[in-house]
NULUMMI-366613 format. One record per atom (N, C-alpha, C): residue in three letters; x, y, z. Coordinates in steps of 0.1 Angstrom, whole numbers, plus 5000, padded with zeros to 4 digits. Example, Ala and Ser with C-alpha at 12.3 -4.5 7.8 and 13.67 -1.06 7.14 Angstrom:
% NULUMMI-366613
ALA513249435078
ALA512349555078
ALA513249675078
SER512849785071
SER513749895071
SER512950005079
% end
This chain:
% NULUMMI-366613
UNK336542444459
UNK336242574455
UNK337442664453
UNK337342774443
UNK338642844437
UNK339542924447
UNK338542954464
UNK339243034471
UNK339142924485
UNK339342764483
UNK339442714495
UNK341242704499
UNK341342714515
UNK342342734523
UNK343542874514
UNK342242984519
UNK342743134513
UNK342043204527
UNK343243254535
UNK342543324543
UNK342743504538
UNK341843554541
UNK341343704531
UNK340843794544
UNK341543864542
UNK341644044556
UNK341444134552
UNK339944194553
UNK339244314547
UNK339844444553
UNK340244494545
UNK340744644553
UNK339644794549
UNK338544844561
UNK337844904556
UNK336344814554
UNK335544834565
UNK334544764569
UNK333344824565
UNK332744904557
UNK331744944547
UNK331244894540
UNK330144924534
UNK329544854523
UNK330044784512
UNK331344834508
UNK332044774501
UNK332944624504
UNK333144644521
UNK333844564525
UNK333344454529
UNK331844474529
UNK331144354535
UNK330644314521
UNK330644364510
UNK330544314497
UNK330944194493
UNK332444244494
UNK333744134492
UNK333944094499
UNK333544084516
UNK333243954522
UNK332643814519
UNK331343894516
UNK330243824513
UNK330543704500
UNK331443764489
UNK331443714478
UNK332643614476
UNK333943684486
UNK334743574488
UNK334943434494
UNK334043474506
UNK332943344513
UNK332343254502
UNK331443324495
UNK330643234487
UNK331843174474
UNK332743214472
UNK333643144464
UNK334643024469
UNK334543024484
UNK335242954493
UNK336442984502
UNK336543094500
UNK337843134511
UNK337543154519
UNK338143234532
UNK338343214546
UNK338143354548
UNK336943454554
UNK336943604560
UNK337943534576
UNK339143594576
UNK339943564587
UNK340343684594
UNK339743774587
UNK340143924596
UNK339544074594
UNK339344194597
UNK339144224593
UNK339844424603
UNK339744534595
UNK340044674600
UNK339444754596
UNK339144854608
UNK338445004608
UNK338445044621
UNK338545194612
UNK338645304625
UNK337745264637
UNK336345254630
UNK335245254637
UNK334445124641
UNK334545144658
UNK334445014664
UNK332944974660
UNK332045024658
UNK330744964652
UNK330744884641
UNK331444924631
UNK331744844619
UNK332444674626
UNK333744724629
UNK334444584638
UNK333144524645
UNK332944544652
UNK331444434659
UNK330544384651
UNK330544454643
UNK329044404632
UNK329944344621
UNK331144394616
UNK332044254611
UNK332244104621
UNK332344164628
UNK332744024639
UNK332043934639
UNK330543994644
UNK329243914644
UNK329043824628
UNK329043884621
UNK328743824608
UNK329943714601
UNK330943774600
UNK331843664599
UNK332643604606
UNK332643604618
UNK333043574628
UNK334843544631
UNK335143664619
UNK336643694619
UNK337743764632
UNK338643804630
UNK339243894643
UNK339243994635
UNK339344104644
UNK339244224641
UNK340544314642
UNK340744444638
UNK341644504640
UNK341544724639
UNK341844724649
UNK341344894645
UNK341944994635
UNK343244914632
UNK344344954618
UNK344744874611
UNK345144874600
UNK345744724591
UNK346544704594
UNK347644734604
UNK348944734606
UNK349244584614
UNK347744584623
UNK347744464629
UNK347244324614
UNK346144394609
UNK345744264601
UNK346844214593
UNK347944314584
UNK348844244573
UNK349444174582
UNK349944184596
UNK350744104601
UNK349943964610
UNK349243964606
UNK348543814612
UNK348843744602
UNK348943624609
UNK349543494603
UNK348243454595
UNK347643464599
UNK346143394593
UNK345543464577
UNK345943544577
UNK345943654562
UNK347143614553
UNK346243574540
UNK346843554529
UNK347143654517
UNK345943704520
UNK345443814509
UNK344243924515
UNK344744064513
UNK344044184518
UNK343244204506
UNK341944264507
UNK341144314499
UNK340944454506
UNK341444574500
UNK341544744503
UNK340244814500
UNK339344864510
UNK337944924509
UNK337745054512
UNK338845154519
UNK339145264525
UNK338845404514
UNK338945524520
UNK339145634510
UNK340045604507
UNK340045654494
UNK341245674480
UNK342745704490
UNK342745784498
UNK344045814503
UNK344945734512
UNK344245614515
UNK344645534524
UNK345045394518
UNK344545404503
UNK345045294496
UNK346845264493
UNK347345374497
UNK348945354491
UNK349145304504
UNK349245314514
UNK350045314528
UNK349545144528
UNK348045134531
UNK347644954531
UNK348344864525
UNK348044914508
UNK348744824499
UNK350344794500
UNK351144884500
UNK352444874501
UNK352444824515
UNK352044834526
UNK352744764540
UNK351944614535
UNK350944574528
UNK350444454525
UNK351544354519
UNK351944444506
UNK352944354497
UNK353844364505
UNK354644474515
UNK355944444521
UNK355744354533
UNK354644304534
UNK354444214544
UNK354244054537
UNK353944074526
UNK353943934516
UNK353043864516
UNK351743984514
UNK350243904513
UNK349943984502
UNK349143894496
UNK348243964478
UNK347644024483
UNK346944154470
UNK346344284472
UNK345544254466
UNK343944254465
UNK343244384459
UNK342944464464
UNK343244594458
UNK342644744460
UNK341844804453
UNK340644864456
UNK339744904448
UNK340145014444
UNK339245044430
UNK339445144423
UNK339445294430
UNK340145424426
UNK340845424420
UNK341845364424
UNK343245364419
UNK344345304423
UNK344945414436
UNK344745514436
UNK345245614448
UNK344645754446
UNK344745804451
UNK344445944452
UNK344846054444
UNK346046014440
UNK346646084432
UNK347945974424
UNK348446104415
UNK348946014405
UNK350545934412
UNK350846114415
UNK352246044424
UNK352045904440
UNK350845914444
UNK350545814449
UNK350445624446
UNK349745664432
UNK349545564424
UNK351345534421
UNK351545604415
UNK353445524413
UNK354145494422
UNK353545494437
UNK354145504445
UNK353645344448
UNK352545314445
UNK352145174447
UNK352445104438
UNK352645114422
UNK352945034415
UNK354245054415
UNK355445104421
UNK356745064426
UNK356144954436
UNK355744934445
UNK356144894457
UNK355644714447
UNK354544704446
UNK353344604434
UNK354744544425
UNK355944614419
UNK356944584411
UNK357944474419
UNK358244504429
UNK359344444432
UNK358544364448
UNK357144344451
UNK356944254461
UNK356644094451
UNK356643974462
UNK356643914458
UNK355243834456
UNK353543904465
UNK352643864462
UNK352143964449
UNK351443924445
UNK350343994436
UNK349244114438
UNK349244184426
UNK348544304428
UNK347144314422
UNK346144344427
UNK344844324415
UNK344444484417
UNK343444544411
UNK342744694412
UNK341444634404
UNK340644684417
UNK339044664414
UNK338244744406
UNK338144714393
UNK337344714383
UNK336644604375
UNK335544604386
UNK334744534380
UNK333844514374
UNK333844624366
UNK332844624350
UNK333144584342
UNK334544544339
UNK334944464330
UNK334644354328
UNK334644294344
UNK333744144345
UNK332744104344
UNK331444224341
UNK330144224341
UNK329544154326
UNK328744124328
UNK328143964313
UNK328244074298
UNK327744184305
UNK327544284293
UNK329444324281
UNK330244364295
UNK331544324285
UNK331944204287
UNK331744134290
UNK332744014286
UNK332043964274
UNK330543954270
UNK330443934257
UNK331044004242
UNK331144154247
UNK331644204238
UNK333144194230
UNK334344184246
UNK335344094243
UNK335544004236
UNK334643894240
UNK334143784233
UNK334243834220
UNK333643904213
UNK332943934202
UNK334144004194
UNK334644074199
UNK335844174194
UNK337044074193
UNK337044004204
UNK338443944199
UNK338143814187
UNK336843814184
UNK336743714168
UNK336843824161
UNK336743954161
UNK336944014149
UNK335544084143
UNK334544044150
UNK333344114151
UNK333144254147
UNK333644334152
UNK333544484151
UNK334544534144
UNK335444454135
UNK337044534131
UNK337544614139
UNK338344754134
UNK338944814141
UNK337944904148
UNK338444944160
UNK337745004172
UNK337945154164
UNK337145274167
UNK337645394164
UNK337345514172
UNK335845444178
UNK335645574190
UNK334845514196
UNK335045544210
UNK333945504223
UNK333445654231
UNK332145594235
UNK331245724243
UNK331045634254
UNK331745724266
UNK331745654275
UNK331045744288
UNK329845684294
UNK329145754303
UNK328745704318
UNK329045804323
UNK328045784339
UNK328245844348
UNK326845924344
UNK326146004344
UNK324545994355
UNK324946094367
UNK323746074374
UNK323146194373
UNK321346194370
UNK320646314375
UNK321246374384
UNK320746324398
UNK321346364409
UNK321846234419
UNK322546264424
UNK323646124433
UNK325146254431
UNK324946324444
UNK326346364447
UNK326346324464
UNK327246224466
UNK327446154480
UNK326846294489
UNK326846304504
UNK326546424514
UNK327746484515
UNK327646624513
UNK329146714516
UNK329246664528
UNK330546694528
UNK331146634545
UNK331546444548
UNK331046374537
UNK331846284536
UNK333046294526
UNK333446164535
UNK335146204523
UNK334846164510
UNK334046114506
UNK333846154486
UNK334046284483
UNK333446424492
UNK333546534487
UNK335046614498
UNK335546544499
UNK337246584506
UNK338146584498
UNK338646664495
UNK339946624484
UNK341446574490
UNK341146574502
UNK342246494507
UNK342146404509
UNK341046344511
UNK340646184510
UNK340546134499
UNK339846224491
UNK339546144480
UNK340146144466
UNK341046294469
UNK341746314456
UNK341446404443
UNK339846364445
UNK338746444435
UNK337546414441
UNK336846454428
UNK335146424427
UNK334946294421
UNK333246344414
UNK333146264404
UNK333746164392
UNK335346264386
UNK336046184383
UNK336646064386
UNK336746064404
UNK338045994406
UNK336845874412
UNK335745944413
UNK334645784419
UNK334045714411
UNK333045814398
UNK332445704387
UNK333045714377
UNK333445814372
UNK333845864361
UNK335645774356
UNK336245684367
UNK336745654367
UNK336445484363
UNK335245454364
UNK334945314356
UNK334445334342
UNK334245454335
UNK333645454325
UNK335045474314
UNK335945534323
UNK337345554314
UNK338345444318
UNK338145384323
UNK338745244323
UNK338345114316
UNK337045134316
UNK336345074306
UNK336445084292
UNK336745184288
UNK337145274274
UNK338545174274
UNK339545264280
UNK340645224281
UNK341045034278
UNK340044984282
UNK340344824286
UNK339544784272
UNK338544824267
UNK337844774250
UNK338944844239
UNK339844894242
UNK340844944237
UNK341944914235
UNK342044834245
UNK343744724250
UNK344444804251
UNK344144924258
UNK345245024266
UNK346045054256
UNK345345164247
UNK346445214238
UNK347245324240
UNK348345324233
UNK349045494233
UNK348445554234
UNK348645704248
UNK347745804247
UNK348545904245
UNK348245964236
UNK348446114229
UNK348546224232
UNK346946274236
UNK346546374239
UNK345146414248
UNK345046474257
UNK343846454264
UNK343346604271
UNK341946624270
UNK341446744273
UNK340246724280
UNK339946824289
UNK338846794298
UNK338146924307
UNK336746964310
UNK336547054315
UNK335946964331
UNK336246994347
UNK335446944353
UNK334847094363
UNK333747024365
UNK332747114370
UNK332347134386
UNK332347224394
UNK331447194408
UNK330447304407
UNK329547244406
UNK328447324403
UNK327047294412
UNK327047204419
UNK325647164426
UNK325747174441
UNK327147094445
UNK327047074457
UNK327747224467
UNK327147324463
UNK327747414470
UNK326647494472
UNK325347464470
UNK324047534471
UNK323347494477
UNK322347544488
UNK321647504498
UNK319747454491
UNK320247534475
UNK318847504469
UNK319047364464
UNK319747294465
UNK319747144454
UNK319047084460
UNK318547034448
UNK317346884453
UNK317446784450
UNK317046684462
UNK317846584463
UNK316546474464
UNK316146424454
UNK314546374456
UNK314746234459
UNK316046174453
UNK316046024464
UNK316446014473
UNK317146144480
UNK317746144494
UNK319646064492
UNK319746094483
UNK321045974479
UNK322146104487
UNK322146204491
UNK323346274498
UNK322346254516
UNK323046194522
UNK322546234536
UNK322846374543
UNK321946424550
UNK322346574558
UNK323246654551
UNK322346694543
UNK322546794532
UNK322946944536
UNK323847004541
UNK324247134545
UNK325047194541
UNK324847234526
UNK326247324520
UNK326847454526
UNK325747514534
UNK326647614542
UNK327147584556
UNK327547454562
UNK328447424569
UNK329147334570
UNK329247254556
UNK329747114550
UNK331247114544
UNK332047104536
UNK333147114530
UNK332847024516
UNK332947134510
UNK332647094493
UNK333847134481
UNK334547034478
UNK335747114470
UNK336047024461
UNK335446974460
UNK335746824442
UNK334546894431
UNK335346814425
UNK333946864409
UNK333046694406
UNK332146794406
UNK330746694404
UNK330246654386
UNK331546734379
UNK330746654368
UNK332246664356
UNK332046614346
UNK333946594341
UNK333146594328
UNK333846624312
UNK333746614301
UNK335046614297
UNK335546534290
UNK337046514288
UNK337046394272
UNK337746424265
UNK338046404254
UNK339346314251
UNK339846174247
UNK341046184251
UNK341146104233
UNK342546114230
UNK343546124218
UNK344345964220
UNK343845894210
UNK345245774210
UNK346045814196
UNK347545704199
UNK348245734189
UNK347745634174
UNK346945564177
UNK346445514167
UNK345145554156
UNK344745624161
UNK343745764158
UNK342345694166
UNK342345604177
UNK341145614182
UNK340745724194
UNK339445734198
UNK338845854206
UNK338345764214
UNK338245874221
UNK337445804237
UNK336445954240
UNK335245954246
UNK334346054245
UNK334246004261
UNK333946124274
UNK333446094282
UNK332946204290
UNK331446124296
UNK330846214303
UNK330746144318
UNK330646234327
UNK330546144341
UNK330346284348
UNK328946234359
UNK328746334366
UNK327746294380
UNK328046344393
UNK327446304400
UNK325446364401
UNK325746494393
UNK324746544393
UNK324846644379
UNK323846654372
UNK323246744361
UNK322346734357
UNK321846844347
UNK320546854344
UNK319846784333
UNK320146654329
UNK319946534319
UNK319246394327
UNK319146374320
UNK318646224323
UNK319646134324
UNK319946084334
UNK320745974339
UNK321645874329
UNK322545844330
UNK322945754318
UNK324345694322
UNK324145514317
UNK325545494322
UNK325945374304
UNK325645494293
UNK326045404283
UNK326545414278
UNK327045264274
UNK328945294266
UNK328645204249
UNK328945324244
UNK328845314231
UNK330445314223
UNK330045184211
UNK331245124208
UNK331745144188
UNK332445234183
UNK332145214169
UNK333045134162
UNK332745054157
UNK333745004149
UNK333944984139
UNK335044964127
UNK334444964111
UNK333444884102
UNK333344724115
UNK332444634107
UNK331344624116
UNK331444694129
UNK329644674133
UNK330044754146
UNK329144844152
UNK329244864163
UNK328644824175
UNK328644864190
UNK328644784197
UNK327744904213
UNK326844854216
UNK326044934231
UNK325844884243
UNK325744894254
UNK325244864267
UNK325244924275
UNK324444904288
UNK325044954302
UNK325844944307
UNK326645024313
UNK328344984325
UNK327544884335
UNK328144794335
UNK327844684342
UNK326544564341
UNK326044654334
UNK324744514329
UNK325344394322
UNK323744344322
UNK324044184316
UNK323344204300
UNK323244234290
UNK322644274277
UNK323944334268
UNK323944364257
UNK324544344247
UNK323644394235
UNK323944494230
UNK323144534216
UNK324744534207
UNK324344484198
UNK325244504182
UNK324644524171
UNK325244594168
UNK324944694155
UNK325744714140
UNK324644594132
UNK325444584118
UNK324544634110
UNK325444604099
UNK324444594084
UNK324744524071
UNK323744464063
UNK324144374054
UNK323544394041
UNK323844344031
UNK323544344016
UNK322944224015
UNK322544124019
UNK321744024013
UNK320144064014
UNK319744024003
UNK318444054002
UNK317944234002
UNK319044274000
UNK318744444002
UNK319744494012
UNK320444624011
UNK320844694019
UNK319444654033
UNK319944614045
UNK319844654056
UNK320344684072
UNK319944704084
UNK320444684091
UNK320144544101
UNK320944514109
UNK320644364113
UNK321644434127
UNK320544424135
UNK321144474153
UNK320544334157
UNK321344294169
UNK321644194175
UNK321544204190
UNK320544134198
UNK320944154210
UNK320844074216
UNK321944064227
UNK322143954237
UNK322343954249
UNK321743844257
UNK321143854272
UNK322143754279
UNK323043824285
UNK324243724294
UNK323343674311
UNK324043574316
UNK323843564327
UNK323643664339
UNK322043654341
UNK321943754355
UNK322743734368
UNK323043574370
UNK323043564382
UNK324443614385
UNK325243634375
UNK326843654378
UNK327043814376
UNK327743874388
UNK327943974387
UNK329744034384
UNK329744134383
UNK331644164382
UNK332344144393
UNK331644214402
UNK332644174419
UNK332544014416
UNK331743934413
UNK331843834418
UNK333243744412
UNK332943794395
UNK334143744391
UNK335443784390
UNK335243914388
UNK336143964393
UNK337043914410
UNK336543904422
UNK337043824434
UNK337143694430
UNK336943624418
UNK337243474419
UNK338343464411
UNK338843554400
UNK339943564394
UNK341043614399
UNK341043714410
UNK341943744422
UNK342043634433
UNK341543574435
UNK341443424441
UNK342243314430
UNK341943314420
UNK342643174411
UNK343543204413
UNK344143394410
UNK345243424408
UNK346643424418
UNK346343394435
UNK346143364446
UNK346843204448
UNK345843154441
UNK346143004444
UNK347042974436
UNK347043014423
UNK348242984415
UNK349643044414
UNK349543144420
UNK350743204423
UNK351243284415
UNK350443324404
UNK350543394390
UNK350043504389
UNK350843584387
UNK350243754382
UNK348543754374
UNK348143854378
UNK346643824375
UNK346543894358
UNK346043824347
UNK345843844335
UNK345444034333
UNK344444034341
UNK343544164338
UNK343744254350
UNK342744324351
UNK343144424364
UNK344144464371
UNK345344474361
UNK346744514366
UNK347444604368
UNK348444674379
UNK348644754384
UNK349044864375
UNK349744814367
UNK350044874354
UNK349244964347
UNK347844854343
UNK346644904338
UNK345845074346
UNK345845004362
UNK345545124364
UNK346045244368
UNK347645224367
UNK348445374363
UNK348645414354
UNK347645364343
UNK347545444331
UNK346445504332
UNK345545444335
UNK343845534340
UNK344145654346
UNK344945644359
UNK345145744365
UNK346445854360
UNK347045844355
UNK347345894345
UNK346446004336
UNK345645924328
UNK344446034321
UNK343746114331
UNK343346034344
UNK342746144350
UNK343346254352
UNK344846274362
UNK345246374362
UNK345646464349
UNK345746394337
UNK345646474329
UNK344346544322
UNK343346504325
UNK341946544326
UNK341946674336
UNK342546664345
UNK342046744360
UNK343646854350
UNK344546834348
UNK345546944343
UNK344947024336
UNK344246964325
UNK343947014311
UNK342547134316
UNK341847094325
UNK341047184336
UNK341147314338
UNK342247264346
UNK343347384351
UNK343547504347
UNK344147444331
UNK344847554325
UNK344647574311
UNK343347494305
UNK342647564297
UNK342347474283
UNK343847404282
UNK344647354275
UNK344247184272
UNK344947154259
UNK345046974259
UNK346246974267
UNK346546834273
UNK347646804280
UNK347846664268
UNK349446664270
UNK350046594260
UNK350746524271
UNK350446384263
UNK351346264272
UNK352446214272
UNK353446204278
UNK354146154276
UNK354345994281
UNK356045944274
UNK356445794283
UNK356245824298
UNK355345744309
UNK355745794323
UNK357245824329
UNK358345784329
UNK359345834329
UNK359645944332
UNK359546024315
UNK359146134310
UNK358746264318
UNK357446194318
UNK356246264323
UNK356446284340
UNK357246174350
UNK357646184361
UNK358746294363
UNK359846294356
UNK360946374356
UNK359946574356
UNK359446574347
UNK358846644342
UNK358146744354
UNK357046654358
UNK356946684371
UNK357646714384
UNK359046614388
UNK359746704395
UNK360446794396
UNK360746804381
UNK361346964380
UNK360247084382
UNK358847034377
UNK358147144379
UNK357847194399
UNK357747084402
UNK357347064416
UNK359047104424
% end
């Protein structure tokens, strides 16, 4: 199997972490460790995979028995893990976002530059049946040139419970940008092949979670208390972004508003365009033809249910592992450009304005003069 004699040290014992437990097991590696604050989690890790435990990662990167860390923490705790991981000389993945902030994020893809294991960042909707057919399809040439994507996701209501650190900006960096809204723009970004960005504009919103009237009909925020809770991220983002090639990126993402739910990513292209859900397994294409009459001819296709993105996603950070080779996709690189648009999404906010991009270089210098 792709992940046998790979021992893998979960840092951040959550739903997330018992995810990529779960899935690196089933691909054949080794759960050999595992860290959290909170001794409940460690026990109910322990019990299940019957790893060692650790109350900080400080002990896990330095066990001999760890090959490779998979990072599950708030956003703010992903730079300190990841860099003591690589400067300890075990592979990363770290889940999305890449950091909390931007100067954070560069502070990991230095460290990612010059260690000698490998870096992955968890996005895994790329891996989901729904895009990889489309890849598929685009790189024969399918859709011609790309020109605009609508990129969404979008919840009725689903704003985490104030008072967790989703709605902390120290933990988390943001809101809804920096949690969903950041797979729907990476998504864009990646059916795009990461093009020059231009120009980028964005309004984000807090508008729900500071009210004691909000309704919460699936219960998706626990112990709901806006007047004693801490509420200071934005719950909903509209942002517009500019390549230098003249394609667009359209994006909506919100934890809560007053629409119907939506997480679809719509694809235009000059010879056919392209639809799905963020992360499904289906596939609509959208042509048209002259034989027999001007018509349209839409196309739909049904990828494998049983395979999901984490899954392949963890099996290509695994090959990537065994082979000792920089991983193709999900690269560190990649997502310091994501994060990149966000904060210029979250600037453009600010102050009214499009924010113009520069070389990062540039754009770093830039900042510490202003800073």
């Amino acid at each position: 199997m792709i992940g046998a004699g790979i021992g893998v040290g979960i840092v951040g014992l959550g739903g997330m972490g018992h995810l990529h437990a779960r899935s690196i097991s089933e691909l054949g590696a080794d759960v050999v460790a595992g860290a959290d604050l909170v001794e409940a989690q460690r026990q109910r890790f322990a019990t299940e995979f019957g790893a060692a435990t650790y109350e900080t990662h400080e002990g896990l990167v330095e066990d001999d028995a760890v090959d490779a860390v998979i990072v599950t923490t708030p956003n703010r705790f992903h730079e300190p893990i990841t860099v003591d991981a690589l400067e300890a000389g075990r592979h990363v993945l770290v889940e999305k976002p890449l950091a909390h902030t931007l100067e954070s994020a560069e502070r990991v893809a230095r460290a990612a530059a010059r260690a000698d294991g490998i870096c992955m960042v968890g996005f895994h909707n790329r891996h989901a049946a729904s895009m990889a057919m489309f890849s598929e399809h685009h790189a024969r040439g399918r859709f011609g040139d790309l020109t605009h994507i609508e990129a969404n996701y979008v919840r009725r209501r689903g704003v985490p419970g104030p008072g967790s650190w989703f709605t902390d900006p120290e933990l988390a960096g943001g809101g809804a940008l920096l949690d969903i809204g950041v797979h729907a723009l990476d998504l864009a970004l990646y059916a795009l092949d990461f093009p020059e960005i231009t120009e980028v504009s964005g309004v984000t919103r807090t508008t729900f979670g500071t009210t004691e009237e909000y309704a919460d009909p699936d219960g998706f925020g626990d112990n709901w208390n806006a007047e004693s809770e801490t509420y200071e991220v934005d719950d909903s983002v509209s942002a517009f972004v500019r390549c230098a090639g003249g394609e667009t990126i359209s994006l909506e993402a919100a934890w809560a508003t007053n629409r119907e739910e939506s997480m679809d990513f719509r694809v235009r292209g000059t010879n056919a365009g392209a639809q799905f859900e963020i992360g499904d397994t289906s596939l609509d294409i959208l042509e048209t033809g002259t034989v027999g009459g001007d018509h349209y001819a839409d196309v739909a296709l049904t990828g494998d249910s049983s395979l999901t993105g984490y899954t392949e996603q963890d099996e290509q950070f695994l090959a990537a592992v065994a082979a000792g080779t920089p991983p193709e996709t999900n690269t560190v690189e990649e997502a310091l450009t994501v994060q990149r648009v966000i904060e210029a999404i979250y600037r453009s906010s600010e102050t009214g304005r499009a924010t113009q991009l520069m070389e990062p270089e540039l754009e770093a210098e830039q900042r510490a003069r202003l800073n």
